[in-house]
ZALO-920274 format. One record per residue (C-alpha): residue in one letter; x, y, z. Coordinates in steps of 0.001 Angstrom, whole numbers, plus 500000, padded with zeros to 6 digits. Layout:
BEGIN
['a', [X, Y, Z]],
...
END
This chain:
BEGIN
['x', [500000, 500000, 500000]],
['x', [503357, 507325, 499571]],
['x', [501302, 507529, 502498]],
['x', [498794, 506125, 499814]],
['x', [500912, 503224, 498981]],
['x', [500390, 502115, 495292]],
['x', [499307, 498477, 496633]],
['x', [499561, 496956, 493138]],
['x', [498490, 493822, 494558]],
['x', [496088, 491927, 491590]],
['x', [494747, 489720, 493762]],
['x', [494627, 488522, 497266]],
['x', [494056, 489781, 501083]],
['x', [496446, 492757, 500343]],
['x', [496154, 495384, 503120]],
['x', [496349, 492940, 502679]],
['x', [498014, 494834, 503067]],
['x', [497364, 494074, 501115]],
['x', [493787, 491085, 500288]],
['x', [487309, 490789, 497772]],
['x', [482584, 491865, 496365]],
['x', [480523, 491495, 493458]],
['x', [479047, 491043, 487396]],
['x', [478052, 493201, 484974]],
['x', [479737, 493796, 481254]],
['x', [483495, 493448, 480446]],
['x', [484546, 497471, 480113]],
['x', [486001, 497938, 476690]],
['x', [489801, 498937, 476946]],
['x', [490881, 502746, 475950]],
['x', [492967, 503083, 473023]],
['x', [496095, 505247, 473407]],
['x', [494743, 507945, 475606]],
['x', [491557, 507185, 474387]],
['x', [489746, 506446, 477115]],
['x', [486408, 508697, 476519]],
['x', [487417, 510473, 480159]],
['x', [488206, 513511, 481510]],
['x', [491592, 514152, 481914]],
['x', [491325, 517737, 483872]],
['x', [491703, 519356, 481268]],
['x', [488106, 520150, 480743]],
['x', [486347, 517163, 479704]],
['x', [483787, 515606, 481493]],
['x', [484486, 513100, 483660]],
['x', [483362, 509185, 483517]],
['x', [480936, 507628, 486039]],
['x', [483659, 505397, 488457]],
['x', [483200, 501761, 486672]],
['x', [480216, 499764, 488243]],
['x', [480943, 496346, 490210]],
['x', [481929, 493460, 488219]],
['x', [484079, 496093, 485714]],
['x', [487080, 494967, 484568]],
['x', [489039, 495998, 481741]],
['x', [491854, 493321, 480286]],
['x', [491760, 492932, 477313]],
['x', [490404, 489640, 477170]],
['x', [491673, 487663, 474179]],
['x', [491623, 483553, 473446]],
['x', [494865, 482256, 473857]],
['x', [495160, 481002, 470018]],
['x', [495611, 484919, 469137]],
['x', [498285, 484975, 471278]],
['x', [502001, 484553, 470471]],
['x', [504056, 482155, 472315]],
['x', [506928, 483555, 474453]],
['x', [507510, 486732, 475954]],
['x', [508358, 488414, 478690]],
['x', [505835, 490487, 480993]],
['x', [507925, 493219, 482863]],
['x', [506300, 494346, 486421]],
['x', [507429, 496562, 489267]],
['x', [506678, 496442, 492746]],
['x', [506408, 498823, 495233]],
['x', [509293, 497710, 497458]],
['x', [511875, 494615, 497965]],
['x', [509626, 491811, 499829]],
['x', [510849, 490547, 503011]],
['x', [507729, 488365, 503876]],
['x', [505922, 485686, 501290]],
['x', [503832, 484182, 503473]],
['x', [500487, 486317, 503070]],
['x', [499024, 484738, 505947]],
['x', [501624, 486031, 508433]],
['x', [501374, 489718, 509905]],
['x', [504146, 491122, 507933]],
['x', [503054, 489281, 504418]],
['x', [500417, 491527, 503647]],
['x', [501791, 493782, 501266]],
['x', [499659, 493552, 498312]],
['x', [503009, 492298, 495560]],
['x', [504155, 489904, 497820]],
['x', [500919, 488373, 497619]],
['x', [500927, 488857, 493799]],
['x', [503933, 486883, 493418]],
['x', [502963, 484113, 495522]],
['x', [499437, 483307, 494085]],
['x', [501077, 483648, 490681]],
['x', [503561, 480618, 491548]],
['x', [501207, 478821, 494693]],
['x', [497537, 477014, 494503]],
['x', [494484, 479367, 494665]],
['x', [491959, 477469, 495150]],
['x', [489085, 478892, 494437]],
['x', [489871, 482156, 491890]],
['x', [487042, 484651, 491753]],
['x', [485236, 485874, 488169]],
['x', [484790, 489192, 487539]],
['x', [481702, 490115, 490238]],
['x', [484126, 488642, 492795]],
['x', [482344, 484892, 493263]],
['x', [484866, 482312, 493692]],
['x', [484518, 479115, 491680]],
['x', [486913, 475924, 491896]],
['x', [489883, 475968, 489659]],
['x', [490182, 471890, 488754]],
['x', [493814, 472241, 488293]],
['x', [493966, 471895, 491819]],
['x', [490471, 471721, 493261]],
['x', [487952, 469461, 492002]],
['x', [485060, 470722, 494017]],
['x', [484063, 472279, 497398]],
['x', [480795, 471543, 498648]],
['x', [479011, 471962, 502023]],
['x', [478389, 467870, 502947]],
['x', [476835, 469047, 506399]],
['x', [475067, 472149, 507702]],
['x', [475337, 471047, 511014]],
['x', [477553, 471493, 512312]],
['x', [478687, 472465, 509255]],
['x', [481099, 470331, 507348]],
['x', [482878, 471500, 503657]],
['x', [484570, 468528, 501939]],
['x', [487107, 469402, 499104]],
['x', [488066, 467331, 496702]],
['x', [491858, 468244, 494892]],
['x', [493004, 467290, 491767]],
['x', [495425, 464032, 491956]],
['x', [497410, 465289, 489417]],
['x', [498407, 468240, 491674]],
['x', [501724, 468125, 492884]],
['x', [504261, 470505, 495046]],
['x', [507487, 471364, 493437]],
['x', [509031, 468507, 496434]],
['x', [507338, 466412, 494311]],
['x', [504466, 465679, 496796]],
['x', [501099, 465509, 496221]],
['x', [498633, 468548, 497457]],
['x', [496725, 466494, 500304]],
['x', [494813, 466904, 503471]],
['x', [497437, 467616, 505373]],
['x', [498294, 470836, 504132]],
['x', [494505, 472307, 504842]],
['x', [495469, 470713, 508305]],
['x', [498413, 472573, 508853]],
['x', [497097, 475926, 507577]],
['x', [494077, 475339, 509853]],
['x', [496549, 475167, 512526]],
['x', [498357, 477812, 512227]],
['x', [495979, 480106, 512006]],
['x', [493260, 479283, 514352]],
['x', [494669, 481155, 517124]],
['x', [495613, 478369, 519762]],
['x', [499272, 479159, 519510]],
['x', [500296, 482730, 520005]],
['x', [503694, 481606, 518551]],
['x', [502509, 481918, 514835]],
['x', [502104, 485455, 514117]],
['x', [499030, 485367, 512167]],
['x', [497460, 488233, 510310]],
['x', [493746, 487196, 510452]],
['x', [492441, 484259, 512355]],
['x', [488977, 484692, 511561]],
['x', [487174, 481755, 509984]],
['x', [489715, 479550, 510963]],
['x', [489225, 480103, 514655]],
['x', [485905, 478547, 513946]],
['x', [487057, 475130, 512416]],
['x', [486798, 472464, 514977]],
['x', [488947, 469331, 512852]],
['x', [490333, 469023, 509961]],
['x', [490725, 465087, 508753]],
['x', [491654, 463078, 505972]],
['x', [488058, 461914, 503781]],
['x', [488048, 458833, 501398]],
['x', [491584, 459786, 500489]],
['x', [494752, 461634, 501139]],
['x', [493289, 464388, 498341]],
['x', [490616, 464697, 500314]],
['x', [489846, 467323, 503289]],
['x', [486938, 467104, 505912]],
['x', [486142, 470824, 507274]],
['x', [484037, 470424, 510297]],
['x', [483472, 473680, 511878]],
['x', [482342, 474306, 515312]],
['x', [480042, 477186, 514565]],
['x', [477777, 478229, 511141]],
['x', [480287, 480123, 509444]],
['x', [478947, 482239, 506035]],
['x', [482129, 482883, 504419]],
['x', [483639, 479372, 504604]],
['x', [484797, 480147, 500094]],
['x', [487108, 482577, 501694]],
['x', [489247, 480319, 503742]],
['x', [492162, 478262, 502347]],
['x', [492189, 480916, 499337]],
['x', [495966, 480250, 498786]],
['x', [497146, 477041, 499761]],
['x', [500639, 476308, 501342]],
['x', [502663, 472955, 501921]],
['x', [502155, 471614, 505295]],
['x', [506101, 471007, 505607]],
['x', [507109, 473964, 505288]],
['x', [504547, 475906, 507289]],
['x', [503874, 473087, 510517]],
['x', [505787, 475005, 512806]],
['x', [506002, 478708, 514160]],
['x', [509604, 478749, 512798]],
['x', [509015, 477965, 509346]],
['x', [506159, 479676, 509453]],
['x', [507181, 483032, 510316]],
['x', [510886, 482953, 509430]],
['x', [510580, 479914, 506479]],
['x', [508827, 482344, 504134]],
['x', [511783, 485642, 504305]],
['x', [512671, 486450, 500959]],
['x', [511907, 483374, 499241]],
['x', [509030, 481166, 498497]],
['x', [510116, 477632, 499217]],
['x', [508168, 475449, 497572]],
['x', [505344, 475913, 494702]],
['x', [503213, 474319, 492843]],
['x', [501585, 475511, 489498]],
['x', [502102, 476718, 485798]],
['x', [504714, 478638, 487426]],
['x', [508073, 478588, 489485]],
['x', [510528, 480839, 490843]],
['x', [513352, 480965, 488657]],
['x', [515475, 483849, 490222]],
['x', [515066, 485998, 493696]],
['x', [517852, 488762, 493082]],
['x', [518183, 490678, 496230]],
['x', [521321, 493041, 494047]],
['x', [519101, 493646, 491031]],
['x', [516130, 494079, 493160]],
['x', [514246, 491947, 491250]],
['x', [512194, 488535, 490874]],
['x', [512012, 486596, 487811]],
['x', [509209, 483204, 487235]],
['x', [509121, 480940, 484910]],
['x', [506672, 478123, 483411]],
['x', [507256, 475053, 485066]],
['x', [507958, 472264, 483169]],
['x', [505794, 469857, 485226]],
['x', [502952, 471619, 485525]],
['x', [499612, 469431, 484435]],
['x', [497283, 471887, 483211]],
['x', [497783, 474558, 480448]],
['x', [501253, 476122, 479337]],
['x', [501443, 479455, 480121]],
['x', [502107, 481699, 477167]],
['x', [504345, 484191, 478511]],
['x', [508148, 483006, 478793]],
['x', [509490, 484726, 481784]],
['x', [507953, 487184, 484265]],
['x', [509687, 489831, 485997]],
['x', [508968, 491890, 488936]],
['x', [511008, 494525, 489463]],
['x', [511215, 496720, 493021]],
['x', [510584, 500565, 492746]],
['x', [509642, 503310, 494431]],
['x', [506617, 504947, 493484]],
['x', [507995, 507863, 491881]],
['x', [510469, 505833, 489540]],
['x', [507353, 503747, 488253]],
['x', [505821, 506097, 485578]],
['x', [509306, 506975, 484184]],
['x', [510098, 503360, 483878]],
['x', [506858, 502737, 482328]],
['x', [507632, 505482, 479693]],
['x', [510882, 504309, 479017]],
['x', [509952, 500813, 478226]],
['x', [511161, 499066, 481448]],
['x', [508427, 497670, 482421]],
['x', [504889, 496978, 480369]],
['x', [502596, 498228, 483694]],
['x', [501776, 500847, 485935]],
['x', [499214, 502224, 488177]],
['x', [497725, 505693, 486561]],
['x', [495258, 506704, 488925]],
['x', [497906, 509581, 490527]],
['x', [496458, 512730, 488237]],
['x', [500293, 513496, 488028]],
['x', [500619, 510077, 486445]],
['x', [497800, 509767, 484501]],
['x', [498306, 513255, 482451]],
['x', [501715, 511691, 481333]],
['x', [500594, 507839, 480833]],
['x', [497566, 508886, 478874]],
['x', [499511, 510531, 476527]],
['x', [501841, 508105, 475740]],
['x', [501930, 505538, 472164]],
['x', [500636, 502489, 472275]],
['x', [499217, 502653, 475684]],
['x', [495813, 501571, 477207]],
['x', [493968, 503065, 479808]],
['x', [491695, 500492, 481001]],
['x', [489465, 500638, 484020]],
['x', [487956, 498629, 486939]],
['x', [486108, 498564, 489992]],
['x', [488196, 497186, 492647]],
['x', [487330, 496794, 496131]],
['x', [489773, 499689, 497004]],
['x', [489418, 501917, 499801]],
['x', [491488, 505301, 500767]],
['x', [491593, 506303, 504843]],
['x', [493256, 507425, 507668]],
['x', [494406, 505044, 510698]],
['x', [494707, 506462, 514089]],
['x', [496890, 505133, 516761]],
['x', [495176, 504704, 520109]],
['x', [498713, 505984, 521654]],
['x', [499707, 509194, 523389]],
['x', [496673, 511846, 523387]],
['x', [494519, 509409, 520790]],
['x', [494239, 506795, 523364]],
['x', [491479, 509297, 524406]],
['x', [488415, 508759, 522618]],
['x', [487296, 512340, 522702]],
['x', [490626, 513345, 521203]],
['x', [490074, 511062, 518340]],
['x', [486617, 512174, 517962]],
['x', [487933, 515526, 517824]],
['x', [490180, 514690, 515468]],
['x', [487662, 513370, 513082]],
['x', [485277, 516610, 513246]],
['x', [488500, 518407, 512520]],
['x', [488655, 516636, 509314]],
['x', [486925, 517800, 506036]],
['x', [486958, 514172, 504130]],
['x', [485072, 516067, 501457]],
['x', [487922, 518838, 500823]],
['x', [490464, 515613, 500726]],
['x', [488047, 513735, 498196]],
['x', [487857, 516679, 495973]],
['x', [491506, 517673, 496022]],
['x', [492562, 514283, 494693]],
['x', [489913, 513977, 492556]],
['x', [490482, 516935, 490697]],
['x', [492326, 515600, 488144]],
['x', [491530, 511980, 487824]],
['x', [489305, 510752, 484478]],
['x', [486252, 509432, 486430]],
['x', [484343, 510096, 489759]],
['x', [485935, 510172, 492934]],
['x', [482844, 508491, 495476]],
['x', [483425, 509433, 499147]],
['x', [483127, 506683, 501399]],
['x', [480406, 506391, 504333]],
['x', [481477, 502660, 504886]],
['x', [484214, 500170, 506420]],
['x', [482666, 497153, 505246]],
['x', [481006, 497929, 501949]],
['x', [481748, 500198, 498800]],
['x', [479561, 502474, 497697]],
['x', [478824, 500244, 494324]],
['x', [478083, 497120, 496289]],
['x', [474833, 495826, 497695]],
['x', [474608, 496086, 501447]],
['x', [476216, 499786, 501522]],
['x', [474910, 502192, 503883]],
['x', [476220, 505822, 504911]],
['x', [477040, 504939, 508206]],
['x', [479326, 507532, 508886]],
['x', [476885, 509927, 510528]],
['x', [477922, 513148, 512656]],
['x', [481331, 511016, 512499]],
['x', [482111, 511734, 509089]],
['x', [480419, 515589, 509074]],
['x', [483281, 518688, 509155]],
['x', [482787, 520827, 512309]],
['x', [485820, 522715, 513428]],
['x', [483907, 524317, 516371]],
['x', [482586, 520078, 517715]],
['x', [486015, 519771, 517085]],
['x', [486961, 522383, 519859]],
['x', [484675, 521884, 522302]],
['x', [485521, 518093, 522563]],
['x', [488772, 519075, 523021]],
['x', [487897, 521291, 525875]],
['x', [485724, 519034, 527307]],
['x', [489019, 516292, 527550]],
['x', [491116, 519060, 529219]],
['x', [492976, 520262, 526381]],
['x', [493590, 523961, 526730]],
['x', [494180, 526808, 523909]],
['x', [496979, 528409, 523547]],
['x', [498715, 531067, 521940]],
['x', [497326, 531655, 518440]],
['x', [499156, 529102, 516255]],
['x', [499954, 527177, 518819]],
['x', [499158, 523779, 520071]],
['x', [496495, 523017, 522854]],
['x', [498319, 521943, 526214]],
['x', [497324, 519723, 528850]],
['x', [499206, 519375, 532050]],
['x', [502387, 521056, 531003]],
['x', [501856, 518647, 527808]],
['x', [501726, 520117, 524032]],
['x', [499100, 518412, 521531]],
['x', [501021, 517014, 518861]],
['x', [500752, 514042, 516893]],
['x', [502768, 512574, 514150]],
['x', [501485, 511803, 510406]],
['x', [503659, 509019, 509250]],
['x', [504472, 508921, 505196]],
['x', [506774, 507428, 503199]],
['x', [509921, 508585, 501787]],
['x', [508295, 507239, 497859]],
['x', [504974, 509261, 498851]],
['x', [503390, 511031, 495937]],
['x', [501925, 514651, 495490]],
['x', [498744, 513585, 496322]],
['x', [499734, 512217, 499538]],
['x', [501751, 514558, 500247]],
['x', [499145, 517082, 500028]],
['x', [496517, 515143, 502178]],
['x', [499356, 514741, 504909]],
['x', [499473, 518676, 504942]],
['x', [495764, 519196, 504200]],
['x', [495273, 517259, 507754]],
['x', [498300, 519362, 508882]],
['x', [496315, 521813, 508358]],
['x', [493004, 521283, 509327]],
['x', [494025, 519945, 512471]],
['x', [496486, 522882, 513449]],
['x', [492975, 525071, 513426]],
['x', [491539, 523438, 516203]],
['x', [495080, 523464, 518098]],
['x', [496262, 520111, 517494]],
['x', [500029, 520010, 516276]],
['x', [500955, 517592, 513577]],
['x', [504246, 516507, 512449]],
['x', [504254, 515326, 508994]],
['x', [507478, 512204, 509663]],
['x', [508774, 510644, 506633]],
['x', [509979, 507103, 506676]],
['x', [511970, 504899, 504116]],
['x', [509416, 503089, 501961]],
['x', [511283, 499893, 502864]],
['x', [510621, 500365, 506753]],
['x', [507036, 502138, 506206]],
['x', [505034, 499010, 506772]],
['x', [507593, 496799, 508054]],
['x', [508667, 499180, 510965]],
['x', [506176, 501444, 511640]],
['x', [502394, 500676, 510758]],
['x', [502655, 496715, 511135]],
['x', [503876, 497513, 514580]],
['x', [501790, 500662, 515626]],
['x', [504399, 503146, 515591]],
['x', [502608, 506191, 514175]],
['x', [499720, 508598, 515595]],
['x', [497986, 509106, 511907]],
['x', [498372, 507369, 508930]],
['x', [496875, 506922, 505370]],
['x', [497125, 503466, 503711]],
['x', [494535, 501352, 501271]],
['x', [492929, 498188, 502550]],
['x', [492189, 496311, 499242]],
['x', [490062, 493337, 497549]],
['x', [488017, 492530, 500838]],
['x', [485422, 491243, 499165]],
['x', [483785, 489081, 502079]],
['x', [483276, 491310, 504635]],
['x', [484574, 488865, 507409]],
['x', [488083, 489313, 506030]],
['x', [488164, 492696, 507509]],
['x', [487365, 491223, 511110]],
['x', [491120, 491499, 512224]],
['x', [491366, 495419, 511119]],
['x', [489072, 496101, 513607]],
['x', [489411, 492977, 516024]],
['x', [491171, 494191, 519694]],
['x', [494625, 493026, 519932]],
['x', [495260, 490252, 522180]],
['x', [498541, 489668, 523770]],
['x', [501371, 490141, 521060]],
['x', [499229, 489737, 517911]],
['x', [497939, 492593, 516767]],
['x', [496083, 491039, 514042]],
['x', [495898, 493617, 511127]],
['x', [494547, 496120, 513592]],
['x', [497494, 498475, 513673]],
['x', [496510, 501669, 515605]],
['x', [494933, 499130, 518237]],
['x', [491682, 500963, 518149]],
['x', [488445, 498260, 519567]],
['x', [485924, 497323, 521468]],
['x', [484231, 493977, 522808]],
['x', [480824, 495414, 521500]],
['x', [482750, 495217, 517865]],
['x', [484441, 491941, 518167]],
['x', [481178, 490696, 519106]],
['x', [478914, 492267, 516287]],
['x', [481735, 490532, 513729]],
['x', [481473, 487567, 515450]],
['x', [477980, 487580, 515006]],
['x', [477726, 488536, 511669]],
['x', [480292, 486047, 510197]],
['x', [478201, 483024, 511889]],
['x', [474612, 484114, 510132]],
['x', [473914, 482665, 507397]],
['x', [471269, 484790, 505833]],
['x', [473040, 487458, 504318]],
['x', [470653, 490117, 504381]],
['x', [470888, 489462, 507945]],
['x', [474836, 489792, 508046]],
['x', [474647, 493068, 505950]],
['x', [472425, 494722, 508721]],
['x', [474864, 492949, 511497]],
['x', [477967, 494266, 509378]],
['x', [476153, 498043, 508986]],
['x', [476024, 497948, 512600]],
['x', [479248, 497289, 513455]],
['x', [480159, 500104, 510846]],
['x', [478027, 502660, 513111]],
['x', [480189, 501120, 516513]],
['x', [483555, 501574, 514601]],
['x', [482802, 505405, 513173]],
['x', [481907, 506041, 516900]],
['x', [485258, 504867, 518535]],
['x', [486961, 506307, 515611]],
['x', [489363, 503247, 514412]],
['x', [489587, 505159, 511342]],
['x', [488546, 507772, 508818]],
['x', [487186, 506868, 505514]],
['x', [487717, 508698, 502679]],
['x', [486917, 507670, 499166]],
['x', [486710, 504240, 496679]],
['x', [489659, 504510, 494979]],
['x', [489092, 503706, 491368]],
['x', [491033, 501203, 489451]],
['x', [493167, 502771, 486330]],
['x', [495903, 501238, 485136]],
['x', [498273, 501781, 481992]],
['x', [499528, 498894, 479976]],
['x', [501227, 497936, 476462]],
['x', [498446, 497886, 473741]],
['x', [499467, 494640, 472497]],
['x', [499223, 492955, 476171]],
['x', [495991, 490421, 476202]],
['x', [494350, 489080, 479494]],
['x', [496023, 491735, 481948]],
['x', [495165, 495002, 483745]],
['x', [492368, 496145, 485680]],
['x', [490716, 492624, 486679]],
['x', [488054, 495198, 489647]],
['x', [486903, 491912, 491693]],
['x', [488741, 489316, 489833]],
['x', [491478, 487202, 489934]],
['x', [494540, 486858, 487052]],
['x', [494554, 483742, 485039]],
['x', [498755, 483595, 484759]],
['x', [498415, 481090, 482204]],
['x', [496583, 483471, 479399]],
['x', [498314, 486688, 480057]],
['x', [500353, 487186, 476742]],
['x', [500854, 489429, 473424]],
['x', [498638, 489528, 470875]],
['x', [500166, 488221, 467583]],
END
């Protein structure tokens, strides 16, 4: 995930860091620059793509040539593979691995999962109660060991990640913390899921699925996974990790059982955000995000260049730390009057191609059934609420200008961005600057290497305010551990530590009921509970624009779906 990291995760629990909604048409691509947008420079602007968007160019492989190399970039070099542990998150880690590792289940365009019978042969709920899912994997399917995907490796993950051992540093143990046993059916390729509890969401678990041997342990699993992917299993292997060049290179695998991919190599290169557009533009790499109106004025202007579109599940907020002053709910109340989301909405938006929708919701998007403005007075401007809640926690005004003290202490906080941050974060960071300084409450705008942004500072809490996406949560119970109360040393993905029993409790609830209008209202409610306690400060649905080669065929803005590796390739 700038403070606004360009998360260029494609698929996956990105923050995951990243790591998911809803079918409609396929949105044709845009020619070079021809997108039928506004571009700020007068033309109107296009509605933000509906759910179920996507825009890839979707081509059979027959009119595709054979060989090729796709050159990527990502954000930063990747310490942690393993997306299921608390630092594996970021968004191109988890890229990379479900490019080269099993997923399961691979969701179409409106964001429904469906079995991919390379590896899964079905899924299918055997009991409802208590509920059972059997799943059935392709004998053919093998791990680059050489052994065959089995029950054990559902087993393992199940283990890890159902919370009983506070030695595996998990990012999300919901849904698995449900699952009483996990046992071998009429066969080692078969997997019993009994679950202690009705549990909705049950497609979302085992999304990417790891060997048991070399995740069975809290060592392997959070250490075994550090800049390398062990073992894989699928059209495609690891060929290089190059820690000098900075970059990672896959390849087809020779014994893979399903299709050949077309492609020859793929490379993903580590850059900072800046350096992305220039490398785009000179060739280096066939990709790049273009929603940044800096970025977009130059990438829609260049030859041979797409502009296609998407709706992604892809929201933009701010993350307060329940440290220092903000461990005081009135201060963080105070701090969200103080904040005019519509002034930061419109200042981005200003020069992107299609509407910017402000966000009302932590759970749903503004395109997807179930969303309800939630946010209330919570999400309402009001400098002089602001002010008085401040007062009424004991923070006096000072000299013009100045801070608020409290007991000999100033009010300051510290806005965390990162050293690769872009214009537009950069202006939001001093837009809150700011708006906060009017009400008397200092903030330091701290910059941070984009290496140690997530990895040092918001994984472990180590900020007051900070602005990062939370992407592709397209089952609402995925985004149980952003708001779940830390417990003991795992934080979960909750970073500011920001919670309440009353929320873990509504989630709870809502990821056992079965009828889903019922979970919507359950989910809504929760919403209200976490505006409230102020976990965080929507802003706006980011929409999904990305620039690619002309030529390139089955790639670029997927919105709720997942990549199929094996038909990306060039047009003949």
């Amino acid at each position: 995930m700038s403070p606004l990291p360009r998360n260029t995760a494609r698929t996956g629990p990105a923050l995951a860091a990243v790591a998911l909604a809803s079918a409609l048409v396929l949105t044709a691509c845009g020619g070079s620059g021809g997108d039928g947008g506004g571009d700020g420079a007068g033309r109107k602007r296009a509605k933000a793509p509906a759910a179920g968007a996507q825009a890839i160019n979707a081509q059979p492989v027959a009119k595709l040539r054979a060989g090729g190399t796709l050159n990527l970039s990502v954000q930063q070099w990747i310490h942690q593979y393993n997306a299921y542990q608390v630092d594996g998150t970021n968004g191109d880690a988890t890229a990379i691995l479900e490019q080269v590792e099993p997923v399961l289940q691979p969701r179409d365009s409106h964001g429904v999962p469906h079995p991919d019978p390379n590896y899964l042969l079905s899924a299918k709920v055997t009991s409802k109660s208590p509920l059972e899912i059997t799943y059935r994997l392709n004998p053919k399917a093998r791990w680059s060991d050489g052994k065959p995907l089995s029950y054990r490796d559902f087993a393992a993950l199940a283990k890890a990640l159902d919370g009983s051992d506070s030695r595996y540093l998990v990012a999300d143990t919901s849904g698995y913390d449900q699952i009483a046993e996990v046992s071998r059916g009429g066969s080692d390729q078969e997997a019993v899921v009994r679950f202690r509890a009705p549990y909705a969401d049950w497609q979302r678990l085992f999304r990417v699925l790891l060997p048991a041997d070399s995740i069975d342990t809290p060592e392997k699993f959070n250490k075994g996974w550090l800049e390398k992917i062990p073992v894989t299993a699928g059209a495609w292997r690891i060929a290089s990790i190059d820690k000098t060049t900075q970059t990672v290179t896959t390849e087809p695998d020779p014994r893979w059982w399903g299709a050949k991919p077309r492609l020859s190599s793929i490379t993903w290169r580590a850059l900072q955000s800046p350096a992305q557009t220039e490398a785009y533009l000179n060739k280096e790499i066939d990709e790049t995000s273009a929603i940044l109106p800096e970025d977009y004025k130059r990438l829609v202007k260049a030859p041979k260049t797409d502009i296609r579109k998407g709706a992604r599940w892809d929201e933009v907020h701010i993350t307060l730390g329940a440290r220092g002053p903000l461990a005081d709910l009135g201060v963080r109340q105070a701090v969200d009057r103080a904040i005019d989301r519509k002034g930061i909405t419109t200042a981005f938006a200003k020069d992107v191609p299609v509407d910017v929708a402000p966000l009302d919701n932590h759970f749903f998007m503004p395109n997807q059934k179930g969303y309800e403005a939630n946010a209330g007075v919570w999400g309402t401007y009001d400098p002089k609420a602001a002010a008085k809640l401040l007062d009424e926690a004991g923070w006096k005004e000072g000299a013009a200008g100045e801070p608020r003290t409290k007991g000999g202490k100033r009010l300051t906080l510290t806005y965390l961005i990162s050293a690769g941050a872009s214009t537009s974060a950069v202006d939001q960071a001093q837009i809150v600057q700011q708006q906060l300084g009017a009400v008397g409450i200092g903030v330091s705008i701290r910059k941070v290497t984009e290496a140690d942004y997530f990895d040092k500072y918001v994984n472990r809490g180590n900020f007051d305010l900070v602005s990062f996406r939370n992407v592709d949560n397209i089952f609402p119970s995925q985004l149980f551990s952003t708001f779940q109360l830390p417990r003991g040393k795992q934080s979960f993905l909750n970073f500011g530590g920001v919670g309440t029993k009353e929320i873990d409790a509504l989630l709870t609830k809502a990821g056992r009921e079965t009828d889903p209008d019922a979970a919507r209202a359950l989910y809504n409610q929760a919403d209200k509970a976490i505006w409230a306690e102020v976990h965080s400060i929507e802003l706006y649905q980011r929409p999904q624009i990305i620039a690619t080669r002309a030529g390139l065929a089955n790639w670029g803005a997927p919105g709720l779906g997942d990549v199929d590796y094996t038909k990306v390739g060039w047009v003949k």
